[in-house]
C-alpha positions as CSV (number, residue, x, y, z in Angstrom):
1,X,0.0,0.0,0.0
2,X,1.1,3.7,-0.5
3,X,3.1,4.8,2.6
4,X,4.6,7.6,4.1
5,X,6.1,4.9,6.8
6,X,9.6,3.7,5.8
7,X,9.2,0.4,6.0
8,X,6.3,-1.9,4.9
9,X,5.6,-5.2,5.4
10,X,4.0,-7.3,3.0
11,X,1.0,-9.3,3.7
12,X,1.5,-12.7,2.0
13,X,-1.8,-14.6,0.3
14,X,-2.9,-17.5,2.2
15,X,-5.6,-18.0,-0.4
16,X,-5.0,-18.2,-4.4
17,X,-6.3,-15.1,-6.3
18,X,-9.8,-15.6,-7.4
19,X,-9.6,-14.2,-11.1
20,X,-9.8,-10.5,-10.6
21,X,-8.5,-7.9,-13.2
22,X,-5.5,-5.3,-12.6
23,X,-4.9,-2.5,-15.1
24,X,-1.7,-0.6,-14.7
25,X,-1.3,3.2,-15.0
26,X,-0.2,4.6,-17.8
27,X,3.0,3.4,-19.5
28,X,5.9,5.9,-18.1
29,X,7.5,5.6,-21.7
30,X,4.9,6.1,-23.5
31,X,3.4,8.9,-21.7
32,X,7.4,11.3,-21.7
33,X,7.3,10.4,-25.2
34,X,3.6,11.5,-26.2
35,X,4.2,14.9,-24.1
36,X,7.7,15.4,-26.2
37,X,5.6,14.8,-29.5
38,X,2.7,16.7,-28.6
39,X,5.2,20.0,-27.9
40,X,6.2,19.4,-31.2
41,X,2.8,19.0,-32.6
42,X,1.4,22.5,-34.6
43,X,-1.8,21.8,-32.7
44,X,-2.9,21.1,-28.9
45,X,-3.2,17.2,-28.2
46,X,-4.9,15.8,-25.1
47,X,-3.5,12.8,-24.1
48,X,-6.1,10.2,-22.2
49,X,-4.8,7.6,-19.9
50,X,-1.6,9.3,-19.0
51,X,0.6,8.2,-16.0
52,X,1.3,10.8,-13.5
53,X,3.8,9.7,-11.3
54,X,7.5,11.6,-10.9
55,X,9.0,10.6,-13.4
56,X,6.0,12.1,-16.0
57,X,5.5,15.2,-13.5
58,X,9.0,16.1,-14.0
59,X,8.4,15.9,-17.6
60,X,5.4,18.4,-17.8
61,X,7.5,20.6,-15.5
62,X,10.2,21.0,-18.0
63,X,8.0,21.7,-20.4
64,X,6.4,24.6,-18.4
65,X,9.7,26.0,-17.3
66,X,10.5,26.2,-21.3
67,X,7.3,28.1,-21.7
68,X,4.3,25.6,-23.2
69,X,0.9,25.9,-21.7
70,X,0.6,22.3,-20.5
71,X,-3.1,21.2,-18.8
72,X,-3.4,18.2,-16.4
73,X,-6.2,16.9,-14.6
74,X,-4.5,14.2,-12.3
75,X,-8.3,13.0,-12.1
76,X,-9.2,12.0,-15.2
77,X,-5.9,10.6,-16.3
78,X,-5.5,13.4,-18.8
79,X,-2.4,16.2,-20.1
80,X,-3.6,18.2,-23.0
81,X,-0.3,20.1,-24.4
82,X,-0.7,23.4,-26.4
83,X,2.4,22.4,-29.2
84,X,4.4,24.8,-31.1
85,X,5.5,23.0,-34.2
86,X,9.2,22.4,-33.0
87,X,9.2,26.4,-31.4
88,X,10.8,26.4,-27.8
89,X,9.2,30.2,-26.5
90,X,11.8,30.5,-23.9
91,X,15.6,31.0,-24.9
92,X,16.9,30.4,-21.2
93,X,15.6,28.2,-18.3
94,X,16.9,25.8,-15.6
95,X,15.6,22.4,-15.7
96,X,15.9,19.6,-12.7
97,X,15.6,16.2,-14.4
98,X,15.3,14.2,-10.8
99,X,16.6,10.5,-11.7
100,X,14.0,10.7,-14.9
101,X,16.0,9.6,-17.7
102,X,13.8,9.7,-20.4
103,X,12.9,13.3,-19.4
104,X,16.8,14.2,-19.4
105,X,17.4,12.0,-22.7
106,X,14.6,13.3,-24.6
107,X,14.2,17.2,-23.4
108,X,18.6,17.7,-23.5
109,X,17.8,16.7,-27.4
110,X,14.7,18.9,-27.9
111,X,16.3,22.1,-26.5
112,X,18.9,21.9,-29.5
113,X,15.9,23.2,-31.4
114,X,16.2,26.6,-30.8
115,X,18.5,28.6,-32.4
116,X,19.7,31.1,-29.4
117,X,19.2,28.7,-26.3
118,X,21.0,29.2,-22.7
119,X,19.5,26.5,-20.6
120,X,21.2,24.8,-17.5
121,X,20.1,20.9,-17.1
122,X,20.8,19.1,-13.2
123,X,19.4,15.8,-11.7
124,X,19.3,14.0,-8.9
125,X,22.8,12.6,-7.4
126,X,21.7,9.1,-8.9
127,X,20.8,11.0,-12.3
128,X,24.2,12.5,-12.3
129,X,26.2,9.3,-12.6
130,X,23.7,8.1,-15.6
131,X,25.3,8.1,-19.1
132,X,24.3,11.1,-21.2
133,X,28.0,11.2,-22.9
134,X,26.8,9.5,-26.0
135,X,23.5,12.4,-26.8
136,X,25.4,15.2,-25.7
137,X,28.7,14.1,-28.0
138,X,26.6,13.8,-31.0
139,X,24.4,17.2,-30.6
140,X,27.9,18.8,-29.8
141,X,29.6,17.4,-33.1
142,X,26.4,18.3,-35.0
143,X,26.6,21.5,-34.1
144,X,23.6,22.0,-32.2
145,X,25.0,23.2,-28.9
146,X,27.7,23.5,-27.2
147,X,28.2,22.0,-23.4
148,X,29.8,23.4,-20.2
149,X,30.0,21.1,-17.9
150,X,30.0,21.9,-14.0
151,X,31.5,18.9,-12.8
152,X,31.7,15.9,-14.9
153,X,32.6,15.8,-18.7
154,X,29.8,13.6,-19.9
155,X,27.7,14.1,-16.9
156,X,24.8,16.6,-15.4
157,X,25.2,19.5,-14.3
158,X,26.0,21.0,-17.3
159,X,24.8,24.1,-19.9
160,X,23.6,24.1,-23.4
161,X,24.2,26.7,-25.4
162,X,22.0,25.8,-28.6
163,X,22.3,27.2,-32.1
164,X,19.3,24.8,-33.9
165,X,19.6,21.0,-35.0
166,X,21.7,21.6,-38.2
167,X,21.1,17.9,-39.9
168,X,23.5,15.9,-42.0
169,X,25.2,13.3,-41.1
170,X,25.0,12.8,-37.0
171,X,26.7,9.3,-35.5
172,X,25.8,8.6,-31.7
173,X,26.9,5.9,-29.6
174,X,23.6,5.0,-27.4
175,X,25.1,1.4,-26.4
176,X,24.2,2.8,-22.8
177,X,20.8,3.7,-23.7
178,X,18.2,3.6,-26.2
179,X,16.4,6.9,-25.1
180,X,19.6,8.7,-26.6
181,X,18.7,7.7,-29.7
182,X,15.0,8.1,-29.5
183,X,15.7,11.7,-28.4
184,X,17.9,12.5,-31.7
185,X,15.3,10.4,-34.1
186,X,11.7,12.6,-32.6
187,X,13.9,15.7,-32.5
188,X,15.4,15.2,-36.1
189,X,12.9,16.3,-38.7
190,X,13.3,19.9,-37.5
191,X,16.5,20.0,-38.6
192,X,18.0,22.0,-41.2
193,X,18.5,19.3,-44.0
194,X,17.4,15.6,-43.9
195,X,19.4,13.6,-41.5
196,X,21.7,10.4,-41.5
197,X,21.9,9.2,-37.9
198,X,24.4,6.7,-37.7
199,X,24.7,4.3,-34.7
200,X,28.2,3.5,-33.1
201,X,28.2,-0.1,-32.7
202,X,24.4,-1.1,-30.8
203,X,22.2,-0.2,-28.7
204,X,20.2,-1.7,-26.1
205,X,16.9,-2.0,-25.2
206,X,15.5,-2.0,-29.0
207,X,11.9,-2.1,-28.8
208,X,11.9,1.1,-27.6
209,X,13.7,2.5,-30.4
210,X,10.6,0.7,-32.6
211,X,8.0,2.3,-30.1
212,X,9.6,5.7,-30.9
213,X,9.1,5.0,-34.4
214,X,5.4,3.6,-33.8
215,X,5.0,6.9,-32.0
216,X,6.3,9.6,-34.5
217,X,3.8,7.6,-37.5
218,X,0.9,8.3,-35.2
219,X,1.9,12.2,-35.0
220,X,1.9,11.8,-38.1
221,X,5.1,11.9,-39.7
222,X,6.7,9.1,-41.3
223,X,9.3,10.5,-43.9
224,X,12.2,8.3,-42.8
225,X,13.5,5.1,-43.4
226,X,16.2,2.8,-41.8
227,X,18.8,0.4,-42.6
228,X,17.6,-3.5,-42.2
229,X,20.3,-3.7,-39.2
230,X,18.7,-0.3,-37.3
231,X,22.4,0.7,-37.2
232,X,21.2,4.0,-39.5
233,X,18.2,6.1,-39.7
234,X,17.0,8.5,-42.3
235,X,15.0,11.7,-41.3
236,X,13.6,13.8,-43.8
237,X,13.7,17.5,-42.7
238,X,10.1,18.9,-43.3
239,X,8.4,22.3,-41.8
240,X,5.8,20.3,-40.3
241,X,6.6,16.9,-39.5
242,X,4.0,16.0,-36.7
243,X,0.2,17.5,-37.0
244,X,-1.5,14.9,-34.7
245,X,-4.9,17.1,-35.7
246,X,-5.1,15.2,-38.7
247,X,-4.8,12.2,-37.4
248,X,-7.8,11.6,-35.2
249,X,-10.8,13.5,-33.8
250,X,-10.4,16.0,-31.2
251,X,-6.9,15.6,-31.3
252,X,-7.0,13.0,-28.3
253,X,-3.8,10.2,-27.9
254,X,-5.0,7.1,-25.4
255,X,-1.4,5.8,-23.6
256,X,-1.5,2.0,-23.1
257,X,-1.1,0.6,-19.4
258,X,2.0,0.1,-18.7
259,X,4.2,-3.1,-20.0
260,X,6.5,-3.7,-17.8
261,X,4.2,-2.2,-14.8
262,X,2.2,-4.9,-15.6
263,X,5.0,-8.3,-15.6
264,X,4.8,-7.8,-11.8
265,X,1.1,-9.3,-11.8
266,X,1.8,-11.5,-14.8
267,X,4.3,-13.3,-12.2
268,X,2.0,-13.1,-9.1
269,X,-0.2,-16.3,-10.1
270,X,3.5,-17.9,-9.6
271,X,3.8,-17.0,-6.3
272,X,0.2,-17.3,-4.9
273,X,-1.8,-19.3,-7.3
274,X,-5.3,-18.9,-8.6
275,X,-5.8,-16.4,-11.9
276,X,-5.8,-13.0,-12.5
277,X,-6.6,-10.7,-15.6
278,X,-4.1,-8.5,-16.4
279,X,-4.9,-5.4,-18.6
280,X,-2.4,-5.2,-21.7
281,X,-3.9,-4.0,-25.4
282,X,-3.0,-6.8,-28.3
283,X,-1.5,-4.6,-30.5
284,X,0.7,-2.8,-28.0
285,X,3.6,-0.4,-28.7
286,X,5.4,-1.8,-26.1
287,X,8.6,-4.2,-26.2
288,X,8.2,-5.6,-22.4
289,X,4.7,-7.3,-23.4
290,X,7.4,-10.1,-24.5
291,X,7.7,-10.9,-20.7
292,X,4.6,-12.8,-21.0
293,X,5.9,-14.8,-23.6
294,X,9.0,-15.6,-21.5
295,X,6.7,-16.9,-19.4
296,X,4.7,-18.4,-21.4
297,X,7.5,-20.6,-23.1
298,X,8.3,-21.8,-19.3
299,X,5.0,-23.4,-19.1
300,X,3.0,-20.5,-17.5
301,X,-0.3,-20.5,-18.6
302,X,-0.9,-17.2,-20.2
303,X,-4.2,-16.2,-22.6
304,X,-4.4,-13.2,-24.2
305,X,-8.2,-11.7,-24.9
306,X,-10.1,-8.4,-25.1
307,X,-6.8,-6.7,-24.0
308,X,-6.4,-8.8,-21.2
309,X,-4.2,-11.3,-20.6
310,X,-5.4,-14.2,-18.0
311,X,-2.7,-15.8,-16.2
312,X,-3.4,-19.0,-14.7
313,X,-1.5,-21.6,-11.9
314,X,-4.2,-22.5,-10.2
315,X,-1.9,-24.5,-7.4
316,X,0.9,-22.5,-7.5
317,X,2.8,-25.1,-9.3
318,X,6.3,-24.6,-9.5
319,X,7.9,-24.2,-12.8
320,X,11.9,-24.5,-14.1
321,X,14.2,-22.0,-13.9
322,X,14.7,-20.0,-16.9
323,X,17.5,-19.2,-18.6
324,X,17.1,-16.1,-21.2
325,X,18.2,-13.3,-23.0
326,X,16.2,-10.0,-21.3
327,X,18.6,-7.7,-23.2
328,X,15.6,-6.3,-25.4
329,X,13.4,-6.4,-22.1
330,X,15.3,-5.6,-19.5
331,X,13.5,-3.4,-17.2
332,X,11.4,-6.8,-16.3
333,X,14.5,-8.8,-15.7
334,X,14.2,-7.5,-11.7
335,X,10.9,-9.3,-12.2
336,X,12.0,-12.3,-13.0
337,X,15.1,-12.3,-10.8
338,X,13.1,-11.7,-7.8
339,X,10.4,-14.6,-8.4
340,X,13.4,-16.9,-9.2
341,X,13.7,-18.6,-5.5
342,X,10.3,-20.0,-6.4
343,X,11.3,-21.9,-9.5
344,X,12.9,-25.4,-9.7
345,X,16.0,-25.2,-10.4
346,X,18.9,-22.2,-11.4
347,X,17.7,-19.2,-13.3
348,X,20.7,-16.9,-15.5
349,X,19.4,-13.5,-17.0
350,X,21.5,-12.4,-19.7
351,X,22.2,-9.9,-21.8
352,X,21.0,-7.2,-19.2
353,X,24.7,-4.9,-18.5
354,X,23.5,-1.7,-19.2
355,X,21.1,-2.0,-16.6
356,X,23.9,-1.1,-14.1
357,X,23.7,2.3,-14.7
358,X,20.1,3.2,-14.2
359,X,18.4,3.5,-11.3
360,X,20.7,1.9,-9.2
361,X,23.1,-0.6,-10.1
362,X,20.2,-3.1,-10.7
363,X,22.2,-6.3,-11.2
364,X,24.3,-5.7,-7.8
365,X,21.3,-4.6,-6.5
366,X,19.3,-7.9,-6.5
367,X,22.1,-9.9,-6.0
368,X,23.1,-8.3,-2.8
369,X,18.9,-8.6,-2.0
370,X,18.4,-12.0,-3.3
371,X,21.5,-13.5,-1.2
372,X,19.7,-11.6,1.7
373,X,17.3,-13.8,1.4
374,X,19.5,-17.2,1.8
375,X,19.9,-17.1,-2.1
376,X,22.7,-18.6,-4.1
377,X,23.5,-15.6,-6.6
378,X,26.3,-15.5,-8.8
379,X,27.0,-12.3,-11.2
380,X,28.8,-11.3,-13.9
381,X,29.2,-8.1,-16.2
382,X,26.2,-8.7,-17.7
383,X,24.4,-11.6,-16.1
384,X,22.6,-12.9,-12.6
385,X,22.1,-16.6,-12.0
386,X,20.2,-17.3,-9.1
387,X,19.9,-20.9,-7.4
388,X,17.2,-21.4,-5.0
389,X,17.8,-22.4,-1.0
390,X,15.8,-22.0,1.7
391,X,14.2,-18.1,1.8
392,X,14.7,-16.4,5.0
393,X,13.0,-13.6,6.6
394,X,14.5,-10.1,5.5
395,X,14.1,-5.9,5.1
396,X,14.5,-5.3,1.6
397,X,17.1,-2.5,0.7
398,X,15.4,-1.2,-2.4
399,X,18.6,1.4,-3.1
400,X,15.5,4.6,-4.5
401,X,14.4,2.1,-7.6
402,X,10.9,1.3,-8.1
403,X,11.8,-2.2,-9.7
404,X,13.3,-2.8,-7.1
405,X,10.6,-2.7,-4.5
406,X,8.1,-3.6,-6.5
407,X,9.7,-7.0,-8.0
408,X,10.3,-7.8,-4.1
409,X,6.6,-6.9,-3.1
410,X,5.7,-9.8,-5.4
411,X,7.5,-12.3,-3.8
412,X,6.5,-10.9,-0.4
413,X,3.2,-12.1,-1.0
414,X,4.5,-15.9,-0.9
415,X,3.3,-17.6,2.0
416,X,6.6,-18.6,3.5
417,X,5.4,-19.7,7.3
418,X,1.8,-21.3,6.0
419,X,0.0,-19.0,8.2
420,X,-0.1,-15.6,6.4
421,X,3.0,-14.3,8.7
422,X,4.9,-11.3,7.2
423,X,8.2,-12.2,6.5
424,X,9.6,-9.5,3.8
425,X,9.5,-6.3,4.5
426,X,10.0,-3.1,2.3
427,X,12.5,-0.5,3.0
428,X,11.1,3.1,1.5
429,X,8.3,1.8,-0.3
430,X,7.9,5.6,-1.7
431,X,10.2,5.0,-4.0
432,X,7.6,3.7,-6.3
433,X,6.0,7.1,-7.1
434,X,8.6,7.1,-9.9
435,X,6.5,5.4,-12.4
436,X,3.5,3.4,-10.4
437,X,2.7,5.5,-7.5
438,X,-0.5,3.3,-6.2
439,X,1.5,-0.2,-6.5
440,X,1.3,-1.1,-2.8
441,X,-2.8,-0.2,-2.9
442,X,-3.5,-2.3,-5.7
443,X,-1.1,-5.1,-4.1
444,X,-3.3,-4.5,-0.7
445,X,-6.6,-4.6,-2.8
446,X,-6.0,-7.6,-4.3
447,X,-5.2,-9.6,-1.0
448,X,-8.0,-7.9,1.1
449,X,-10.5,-9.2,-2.4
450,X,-8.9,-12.8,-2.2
451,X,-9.4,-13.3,1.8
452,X,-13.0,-12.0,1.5
């Protein structure tokens, strides 16, 4: 449940769930990318469904701060953006990026827009040890801007003085993070000529890329084209690339639930039994809807109808471990990971390095939980394998990442004593206003609707 208490115990199900239905906010990534698109949009979009949480606030506030009339009504679930056609109406402004790093990706990218810009860009302590190297390299050696940085080449703090997106040719190395690259590609057809971008060896986390692509078509522009590999991307340069007003009536953009929001109740018939229905649309932008058919390959009994998908183990059978490549899903890996002491047998993640510099060091960070919890974890660069022993009773540190917390509220809800004992407890269960601010409520919900 939502707490202003620092630590919270989790209640675990004595009774398997009874087939109710869970819809997650509003996808985070989505939602930062729909409010970038809209300020690029000529006119005002409203988008319906939208996730406010931290990370999303932080967006709308940088977009305030650079001088867009922005509308929310936390209520209804909706953001309606007044867009300027790629026009930023303030030259100078001082944005605080928290630890959001699609907001710093995607708004340090957007600001090379206009032509005269001063703006100074800080974060969070966690935010300023997050790779941003690779965008600001490439805006720098594209002319757009040029960087001062206040402590750390590379790093936030650090001030943009912008001179316009000039086009041409533009290589970026985003092996640390997709975003980067979905920041230059939405950003890119207000550029002066059409533009090559050019990767520097991969990137990670490639769905996301695709969604951005998904995205920009539904603004309506789709003058681009890219290589068979993804390693380069064509961007026409066009006056007005996104006029979301043609698109669709009353200018209105519905955000999906959120993907990887919702792998934490896809897992939770694992740990409890019974069936749930979780709410995820068919057709869905979103990369980290694979997690159900990791799942789903492991002998989890998953069904997909009406945009729900029903998730069955009605007597919390135990299934194998798993061993798999979460490289293109990696924000659920933590998911996974934290279920694992349930499975039968070892469970390797691979594939998931960059996810040390996010949040938190997320691969260190479950290890050092997991073995907390009397768990054989080894580790590598970029790898967990997790052996199952005997769980013991612990505090979760959850290090200010909502993954973290929320993948270990799951498994708090397994009945380790029989008798509906707490045995995990969460340390700063706040944390989870970052992206899913009412995950502890729904958790709660659910058990108090089971033990009816």
């Amino acid at each position: 449940m939502s707490s202003s208490h620092q630590f919270l115990p989790i209640r675990p199900f004595t009774r398997p769930l009874k087939g109710q239905t869970v819809t997650p906010p509003g996808s985070k990534s989505i939602t930062n990318r729909a409010l970038l698109l809209a300020a690029l949009n000529q006119h005002p979009v409203t988008l319906e469904g939208a996730l406010f949480s931290r990370d999303t606030r932080i967006m709308t506030d940088c977009l305030h701060r650079l001088g867009f009339q922005v509308d929310t009504d936390e209520m209804a679930c909706t953001i309606r953006v007044y867009g300027k056609g790629g026009y930023i109406p303030n030259a100078k402004a001082e944005l605080h990026m928290g630890n959001a790093g699609t907001a710093a990706r995607f708004v340090t990218a957007f600001l090379c827009l206009h032509t005269e810009g001063h703006f100074y860009v800080d974060g969070d302590t966690a935010m300023r040890e997050r790779p941003m190297r690779g965008l600001l390299e490439a805006i720098q050696a594209n002319g757009a801007a040029d960087v001062t940085y206040h402590e750390k080449n590379g790093h936030m703090p650090f001030t943009l003085h912008t001179h316009g997106l000039q086009g041409g040719g533009v290589e970026i190395d985003a092996s640390a993070s997709s975003q980067m690259l979905s920041a230059l590609l939405m950003v890119a057809p207000f550029a002066q000529q059409t533009s090559e971008i050019i990767l520097k060896g991969d990137t990670v986390s490639r769905p996301f890329v695709d969604m951005t692509l998904r995205m920009m078509c539904q603004y309506g522009f789709s003058e681009y084209t890219a290589s068979e590999q993804g390693s380069r991307f064509k961007i026409s340069a066009t006056r007005t690339p996104y006029n979301y007003q043609m698109q669709t009536p009353g200018n209105v953009y519905r955000v999906e639930p959120d993907a990887t929001a919702a792998s934490y109740f896809l897992a939770l018939p694992s740990v409890v039994g019974g069936t749930l229905r979780v709410g995820l649309p068919a057709d869905s932008l979103q990369g980290d809807t694979a997690f159900a058919e990791v799942l789903t390959a492991h002998g989890h009994d998953l069904k997909a109808s009406n945009g729900l998908t029903l998730v069955s183990n009605e007597s919390r059978q135990s299934f194998s471990g798993i061993d798999a490549d979460f490289n293109a899903i990696s924000d659920t890996f933590l998911t996974l990971a934290a279920i694992a002491p349930l499975l039968n047998g070892p469970t390797t993640i691979r594939g998931i390095g960059h996810t040390r510099a996010q949040e938190t060091d997320r691969i260190r960070a479950m290890a050092t939980e997991l073995k907390r919890l009397g768990q054989d974890v080894k580790e590598g660069e970029d790898w967990i394998r997790i052996t199952p022993r005997p769980l013991v009773p612990a505090t979760i540190e959850t290090y200010e990442d909502h993954r973290v917390a929320m993948s270990f509220g799951i498994l708090g809800c397994y009945d380790l004593h029989g008798d509906g004992t707490p045995w995990l407890t969460i340390k700063d269960p706040d944390c989870c206003r970052k992206t899913y601010p009412l995950f502890f409520d729904v958790l709660n919900n659910l058990h108090s609707d089971t033990h009816r």
